[in-house]
N, C-alpha and C positions, 0 to 999 in steps of 0.2 A: 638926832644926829645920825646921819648915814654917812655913807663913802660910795663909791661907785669904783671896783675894781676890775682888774681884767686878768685872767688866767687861762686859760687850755684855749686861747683865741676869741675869748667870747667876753664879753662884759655884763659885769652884775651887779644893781643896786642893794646895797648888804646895809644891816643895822645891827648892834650888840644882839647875841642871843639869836640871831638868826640861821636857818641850816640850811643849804642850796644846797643842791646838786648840780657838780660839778667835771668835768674831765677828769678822769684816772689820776693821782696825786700818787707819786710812787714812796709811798710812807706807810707805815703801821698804823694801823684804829689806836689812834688813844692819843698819837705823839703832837704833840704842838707844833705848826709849822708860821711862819711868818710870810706874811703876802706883799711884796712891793713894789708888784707896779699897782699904783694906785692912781687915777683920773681925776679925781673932784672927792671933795671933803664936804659936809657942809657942817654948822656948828652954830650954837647961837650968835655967833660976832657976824656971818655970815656963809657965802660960797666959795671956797679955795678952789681953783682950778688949773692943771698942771698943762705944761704944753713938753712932750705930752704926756709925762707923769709928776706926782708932786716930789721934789727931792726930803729926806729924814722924816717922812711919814709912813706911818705901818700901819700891818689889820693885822692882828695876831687871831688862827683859826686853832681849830682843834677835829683832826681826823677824826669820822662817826665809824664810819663802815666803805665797805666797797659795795661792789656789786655788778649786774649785766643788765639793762636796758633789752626792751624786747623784741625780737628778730624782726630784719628785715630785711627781705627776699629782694634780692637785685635779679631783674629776668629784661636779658639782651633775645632781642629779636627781629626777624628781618623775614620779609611774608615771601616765596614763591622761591627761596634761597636756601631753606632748610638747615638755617641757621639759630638755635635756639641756646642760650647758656643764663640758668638759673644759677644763684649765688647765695649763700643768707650769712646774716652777716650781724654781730651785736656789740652794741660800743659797751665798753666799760666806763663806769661811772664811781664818784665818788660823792658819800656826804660829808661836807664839814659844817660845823657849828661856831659861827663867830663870835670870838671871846670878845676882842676891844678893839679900839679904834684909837692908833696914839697920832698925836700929833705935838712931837717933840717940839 
C-alpha cells in the first residue's frame, strides 16, 4: 500500500513507516500532523486516483526533527561590468515519519 502526496510543492510516493524529507512543517518534533492533499492511493482492490486530490482520505505523519540543508552560494555575474553579488543561502527541512494511510 502507498499513497503519493503533495506538500511544500513537491510530491512524494510514501508507504507506512516511511520517513522523507520534506519542506519546513511549522510543528514541534513529536506532534502528529495529518496530510490531505493526497493524489493517488493504491490498495490491494486497486488504484484510486483523485482529480486533483482524493476527497475523506488521509496520511497521518509524525514530526522527526527539523534541520538546514547545505549552503548554496548564489553568485550573480556580469564580465567587463564589474558587477559581482554572492549570496548563500540554506533551506530548511523537515523529517516526518509516516504513521498510516486511512482511507475512510
Amino acid at each position: 500500500m502507498y499513497a503519493i502526496i503533495q506538500t511544500g510543492g513537491k510530491q512524494y510516493k510514501v508507504s507506512p513507516g516511511d520517513e522523507i524529507k520534506v519542506e519546513k512543517i511549522n510543528e514541534d518534533p513529536g506532534t502528529e500532523i495529518t496530510l490531505d492533499k493526497i493524489l493517488a492511493i493504491s490498495t490491494d482492490e486497486g488504484l484510486e486516483v483523485g482529480r486533483p486530490y482524493l476527497e475523506n482520505k488521509k496520511v497521518k505523519a509524525k514530526v522527526m526533527r527539523h534541520g538546514k540543508n547545505k549552503k548554496i552560494i548564489v553568485f550573480k555575474f556580469k564580465r567587463r561590468k564589474n558587477y559581482k553579488r554572492k549570496k548563500g543561502h540554506r533551506q530548511l527541512y523537515s523529517i516526518i515519519k509516516i504513521e498510516e494511510i486511512e482511507k475512510e
